[in-house]
N, C-alpha and C positions, 0 to 999 in steps of 0.2 A: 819347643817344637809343637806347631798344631796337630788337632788331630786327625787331618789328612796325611799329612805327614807321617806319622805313626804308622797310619792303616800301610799306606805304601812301604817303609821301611818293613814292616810287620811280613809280607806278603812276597818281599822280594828274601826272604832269610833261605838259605837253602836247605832247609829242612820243610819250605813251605813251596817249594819246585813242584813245578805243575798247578800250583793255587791257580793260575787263571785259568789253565783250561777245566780244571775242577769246578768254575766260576759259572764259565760259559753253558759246561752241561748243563749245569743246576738249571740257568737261565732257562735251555731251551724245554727241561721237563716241566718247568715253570709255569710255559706259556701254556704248555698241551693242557695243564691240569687247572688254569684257570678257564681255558675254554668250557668247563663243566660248570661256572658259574655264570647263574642267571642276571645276575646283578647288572642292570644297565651302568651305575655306576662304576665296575669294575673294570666293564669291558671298554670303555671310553678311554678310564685311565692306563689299563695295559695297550691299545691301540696308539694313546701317544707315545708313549716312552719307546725311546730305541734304545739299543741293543745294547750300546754302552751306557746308559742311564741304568738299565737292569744289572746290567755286571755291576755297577754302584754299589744299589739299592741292595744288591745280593751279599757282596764282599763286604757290607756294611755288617748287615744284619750276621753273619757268619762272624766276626771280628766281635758283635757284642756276645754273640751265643759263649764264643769262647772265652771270653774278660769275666762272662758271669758265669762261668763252670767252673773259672781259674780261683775265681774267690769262694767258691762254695765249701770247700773242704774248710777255712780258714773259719768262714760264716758259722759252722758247726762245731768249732772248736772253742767258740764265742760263748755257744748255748752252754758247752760242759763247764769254760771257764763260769760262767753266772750259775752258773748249778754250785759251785763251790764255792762262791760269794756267799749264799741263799743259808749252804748249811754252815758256815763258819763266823756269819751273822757280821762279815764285813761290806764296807761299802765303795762305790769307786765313783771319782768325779773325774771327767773327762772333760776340759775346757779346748774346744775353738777358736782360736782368735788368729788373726793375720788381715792379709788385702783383701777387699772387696774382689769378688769372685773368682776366687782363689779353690772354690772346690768344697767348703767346709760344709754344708748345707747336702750336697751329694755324698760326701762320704759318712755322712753322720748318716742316712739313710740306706745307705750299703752296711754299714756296721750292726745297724737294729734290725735289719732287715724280717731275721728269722726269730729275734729275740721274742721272750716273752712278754706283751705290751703291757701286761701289767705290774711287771720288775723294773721296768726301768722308766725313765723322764726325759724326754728333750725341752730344756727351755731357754727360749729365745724372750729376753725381755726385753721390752719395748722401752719409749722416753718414760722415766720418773714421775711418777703425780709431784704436786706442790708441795703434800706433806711428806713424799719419800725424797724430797731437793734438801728437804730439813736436815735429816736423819744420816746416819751413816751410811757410807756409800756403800759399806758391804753388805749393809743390814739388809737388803731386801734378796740378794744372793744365798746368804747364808738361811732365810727361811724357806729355801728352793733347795737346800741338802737333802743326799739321798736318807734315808731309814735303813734298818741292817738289812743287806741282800740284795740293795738296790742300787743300780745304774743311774746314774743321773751325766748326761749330757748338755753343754751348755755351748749352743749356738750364739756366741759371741757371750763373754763374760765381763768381770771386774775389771778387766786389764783394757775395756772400752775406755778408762776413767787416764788410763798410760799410753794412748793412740789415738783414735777417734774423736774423742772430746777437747783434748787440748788443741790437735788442729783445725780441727771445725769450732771452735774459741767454744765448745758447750761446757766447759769449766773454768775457773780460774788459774791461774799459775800457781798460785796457792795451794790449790785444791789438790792438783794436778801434781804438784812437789809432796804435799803431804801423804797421799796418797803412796806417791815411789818408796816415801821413807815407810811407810811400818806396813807394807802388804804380802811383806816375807815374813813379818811375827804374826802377823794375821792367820796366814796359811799354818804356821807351826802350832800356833795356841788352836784353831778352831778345826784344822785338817788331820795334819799330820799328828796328831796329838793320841799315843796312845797304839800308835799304827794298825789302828781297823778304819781308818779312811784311807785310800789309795788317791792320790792325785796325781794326773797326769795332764802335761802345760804343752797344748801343740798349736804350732803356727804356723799357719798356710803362706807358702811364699810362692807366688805366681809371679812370671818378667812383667814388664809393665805393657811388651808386645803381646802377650795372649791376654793380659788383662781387658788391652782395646777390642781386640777381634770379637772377647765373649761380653764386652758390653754391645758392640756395634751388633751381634746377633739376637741381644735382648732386646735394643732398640726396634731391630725391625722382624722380631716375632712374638704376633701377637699374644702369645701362651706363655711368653717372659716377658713380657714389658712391665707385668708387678712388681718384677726384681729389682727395677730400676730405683735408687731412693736420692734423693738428695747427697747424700757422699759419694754413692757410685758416678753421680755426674761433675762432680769435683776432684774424682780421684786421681785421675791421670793428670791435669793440671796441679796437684797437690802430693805429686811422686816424691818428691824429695823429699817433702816434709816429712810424710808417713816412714818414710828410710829412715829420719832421723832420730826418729821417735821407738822405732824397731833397736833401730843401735844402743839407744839410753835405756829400754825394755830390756835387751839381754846383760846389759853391763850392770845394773840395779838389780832386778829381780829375778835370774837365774843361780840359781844357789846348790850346794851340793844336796841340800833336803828336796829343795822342790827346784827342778829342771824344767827346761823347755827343750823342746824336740820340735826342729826346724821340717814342714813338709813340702819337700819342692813339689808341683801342684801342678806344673804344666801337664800334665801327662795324667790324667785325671782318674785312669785305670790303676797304676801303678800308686797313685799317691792315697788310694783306697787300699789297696792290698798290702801295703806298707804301714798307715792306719793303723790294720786289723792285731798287723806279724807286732807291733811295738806295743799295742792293748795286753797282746798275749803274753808278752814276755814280763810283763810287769807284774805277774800273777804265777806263784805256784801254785797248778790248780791236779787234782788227780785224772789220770785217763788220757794225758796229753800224746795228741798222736806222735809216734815215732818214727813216722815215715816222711811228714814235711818238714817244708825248709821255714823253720824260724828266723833266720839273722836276715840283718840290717841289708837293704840293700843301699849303701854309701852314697850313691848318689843323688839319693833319695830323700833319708833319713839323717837330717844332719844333728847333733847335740849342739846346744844355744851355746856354750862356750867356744864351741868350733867353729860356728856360725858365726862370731862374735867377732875373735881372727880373723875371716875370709874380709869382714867389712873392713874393721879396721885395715888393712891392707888394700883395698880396693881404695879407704880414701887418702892414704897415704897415696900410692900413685897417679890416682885423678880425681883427687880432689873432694870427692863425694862417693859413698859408699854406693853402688851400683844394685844389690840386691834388694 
């Protein structure tokens, strides 16, 4: 569902009765209290905009206020869970991986938000130098591990080596097979080893219909046109492939130690706050509030074995798994 859509489903719930003419007033105190500014620039632009472009601009702005109020209690729960990381001297890796714009890059940003910047890491690694093409594939990940107490998030990780690269041919079949075979001993010998590393394996699954909408919006705004890379412009021609490689990812490397947790990602608000609630639960941490809602929201939050099912069954009755 995009996110106009949303806004209007959002607006029309009947607990939100009366949202537009709530809208309108806002609109018209709007105008009066812009009149106070000097700004030629400001006045030009409220001068164009009519009346339903301001209820827009309004219902917009009111819609984000409250997605970021929604997350704030969860945000703060984030801070006390890493306070108890900090004094228990354990560590937690957070891996990213799914489809090109799929949301991972905004939620990783919403999750750190309040954190302390110097407990935790986002790293996003780039192509391999010549001598890191030599080496093990893990090896330059695993000297990107947190230290006790630290967060370490990874905007797209190892699992590029299970997705990205084999269909973009940046590995060999070889590589790519060996790879599948020992990157669950991998994580047991070097992660999970000991259990003061927490690993958590999430993947962003967006349709391939809001994939297009949010490249087509990176194409023609000029403050996301960076985003665009070489895969982003392959990707929608190379849907299937990426599906296929999704389905041999959770059949291979979802294991009862180390899981994957499917993030359905259309709904960009939701696939943030579900993010947050699945961080949390992975941690018993002291002080946790008693008054929110933890659990899964199911439509949401899928586990890769469930997720695993849905495919398989999608390509049993057409052919090709659809997610």
């Amino acid at each position: 569902m995009s996110s106009s859509a949303n806004k209007k489903q959002l607006l029309n719930r009947p607990e939100h009765k009366g949202a537009t003419a709530l809208i309108r007033q806002l609109v018209k105190n709007l105008d009066n209290e812009l009149k106070k500014y000097s700004s030629v620039g400001i006045s030009e632009i409220v001068e164009e905009l009519k009346v339903r472009q301001k209820e827009k601009i309004v219902a917009s702005a009111l819609l984000s206020y409250c997605s970021s109020e929604e997350l704030k209690p969860f945000q703060a729960e984030l801070i006390k869970m890493h306070a108890h990381l900090e004094r228990t001297g354990k560590k937690m890796i957070v891996l990213f991986d799914g489809r090109d714009a799929s949301g991972k890059g905004g939620t990783i940003r919403a999750v750190t938000r309040y954190m302390n910047e110097k407990r935790y890491r986002i790293e996003a690694l780039g192509k391999p130098t010549e001598e890191q093409r030599t080496e093990l594939h893990m090896k330059r990940y695993i000297e990107r591990f947190p230290h006790a107490g630290e967060i370490v998030l990874f905007d797209r990780s190892w699992y590029n080596r299970a997705m990205v690269e084999p269909v973009m041919g940046f590995c060999s079949n070889e590589q790519y097979h060996r790879f599948l075979h020992k990157v669950t001993t991998y994580e047991e010998n070097f992660i999970l080893d000991a259990g003061k590393t927490i690993l958590l394996k999430l993947y962003f699954s967006v349709t391939k219909e809001e994939q297009a909408r949010r490249f087509e919006r990176r194409k023609n705004d000029p403050l996301r046109q960076w985003k665009l890379s070489e895969v982003d412009l392959q990707a929608q021609e190379l849907w299937n492939e990426f599906t296929q490689k999704k389905k041999i990812l959770l059949q291979k490397t979802h294991t009862k130690d180390s899981k994957w947790w499917v993030i359905r990602s259309d709904n960009k608000h939701l696939a943030r706050l579900e993010t947050m609630k699945l961080i949390l639960r992975s941690v018993k941490y002291r002080g946790r509030s008693r008054t929110l809602d933890f659990s899964a929201n199911p439509e949401v939050v899928i586990a890769g074995d469930k997720e695993l099912h849905i495919m398989l069954k999608q390509e049993k009755e057409f052919g090709v798994p659809l997610s």
